[in-house]
Residue, then its C-alpha position, 0 to 999 in steps of 0.5 A: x104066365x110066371x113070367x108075364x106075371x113077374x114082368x107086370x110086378x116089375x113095371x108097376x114098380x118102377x112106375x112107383x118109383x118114378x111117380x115118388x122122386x117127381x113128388x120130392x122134386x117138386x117138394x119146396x126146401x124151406x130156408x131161413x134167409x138172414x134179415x136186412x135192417x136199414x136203419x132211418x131217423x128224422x134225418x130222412x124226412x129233412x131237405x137241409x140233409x142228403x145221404x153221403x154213403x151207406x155204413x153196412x155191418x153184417x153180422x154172421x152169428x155161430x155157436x161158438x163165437x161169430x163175427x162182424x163185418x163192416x163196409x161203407x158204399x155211396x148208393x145203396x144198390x152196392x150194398x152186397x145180397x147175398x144170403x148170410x143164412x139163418x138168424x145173421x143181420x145186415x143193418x144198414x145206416x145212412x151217413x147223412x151230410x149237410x147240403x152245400x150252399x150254392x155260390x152265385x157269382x155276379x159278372x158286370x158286362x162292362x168289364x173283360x178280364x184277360x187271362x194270359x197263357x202260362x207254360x208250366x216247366x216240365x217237373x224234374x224227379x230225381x231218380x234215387x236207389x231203392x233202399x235196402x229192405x227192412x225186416x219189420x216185427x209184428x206187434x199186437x198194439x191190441x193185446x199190448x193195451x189190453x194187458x195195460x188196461x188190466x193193470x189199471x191204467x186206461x185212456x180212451x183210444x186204448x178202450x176203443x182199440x181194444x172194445x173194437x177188436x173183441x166186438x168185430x172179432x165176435x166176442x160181444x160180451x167180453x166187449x160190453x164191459x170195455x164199452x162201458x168202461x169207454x162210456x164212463x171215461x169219455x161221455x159224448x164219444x162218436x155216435x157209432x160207439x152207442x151202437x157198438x155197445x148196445x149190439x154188445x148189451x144185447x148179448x148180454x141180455x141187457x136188452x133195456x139199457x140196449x134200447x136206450x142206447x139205440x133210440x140215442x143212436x137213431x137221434x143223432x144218426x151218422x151225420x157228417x159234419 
């Protein structure tokens, strides 16, 4: 009778057991998906302009830092989907280009052309040795500009390079101060930079200076000239 007893005690156990890990199979895990943003303007709703490719920058956010990767597609089908986890952005940003005219050419059926066959001569290479190998030193053309912008000497292609490196590197508030300087230097730079320097300002809490920046950004969009 101990036994039995003992034996049904064991059984109803089990049973518990079992019925607790099917409920905790069937528990859904809740996960924060990062966010895609596409970015559209007036350009879109325009016949005179077709999308060329797709700009994509995907932006991985830490406690310490993060960084920013950036990539261009022709169809928006390529653009990557992978989960970039909670709180990271993918923005995309149509490149528009103007659409081409069509050139109509007019053929009088009076008139033939004859066009007389032309044997190309076959194309001689000289072969040469190849040269001796070369040893190269790296040189960090970066951090070499932004130790002359330091001393006071600054051009745009410098505060660009050097803008640049700190925001893809992550370093977004460092950025912000470069991007401003780049703004105060040149006043009608590529239509990116307003971009750039509004991610920048939005680090830095700037948010309404962030926003005007961005309505500029979406008013003259990427178009290729």
């Amino acid at each position: 009778m101990k036994n039995l007893k003992t034996f049904l005690i064991a059984l109803l156990l089990l049973i518990s057991l079992n019925c607790f890990a099917q409920k905790a199979a069937l528990t859904p895990v809740s996960s924060e998906k990062g966010k895609t943003v596409i970015l559209t303007d007036n350009l879109a709703s325009n016949s005179d302009y077709v999308i060329k490719s797709y700009y994509v920058e995907e932006r991985i956010n830490k406690l310490f830092g993060g960084r920013i990767t950036t990539y261009e597609v022709t169809k928006l089908d390529m653009v990557y989907t992978n989960d970039l986890g909670p709180n990271n952005t993918r923005t995309i940003i149509p490149r528009y280009v103007k659409k081409k005219q069509k050139k109509t050419s007019i053929t009088h059926p009076e008139t033939s052309v004859e066009i007389a066959a032309v044997t190309a001569e076959p194309v001689k290479v000289a072969e040469t040795a190849p040269a001796e190998s070369v040893n190269y030193v790296k040189v960090d053309v970066t951090g070499a500009y932004q130790k002359v912008l330091e001393k006071g000497y600054k051009s745009p292609e410098m505060l660009q390079k050097v803008a640049d490196r700190l925001y893809f590197d992550g370093n977004l508030n460092t950025a912000a101060g470069y991007y401003e300087q780049l703004f105060i230097l040149v006043k009608d730079p590529d239509v990116i930079y307003y971009y750039r320097y509004a991610q920048s300002l939005k680090a830095i809490n700037q948010l309404e200076k962030a926003d005007l920046l961005m309505k500029r950004f979406k008013s003259e969009t990427l178009v290729v000239k």
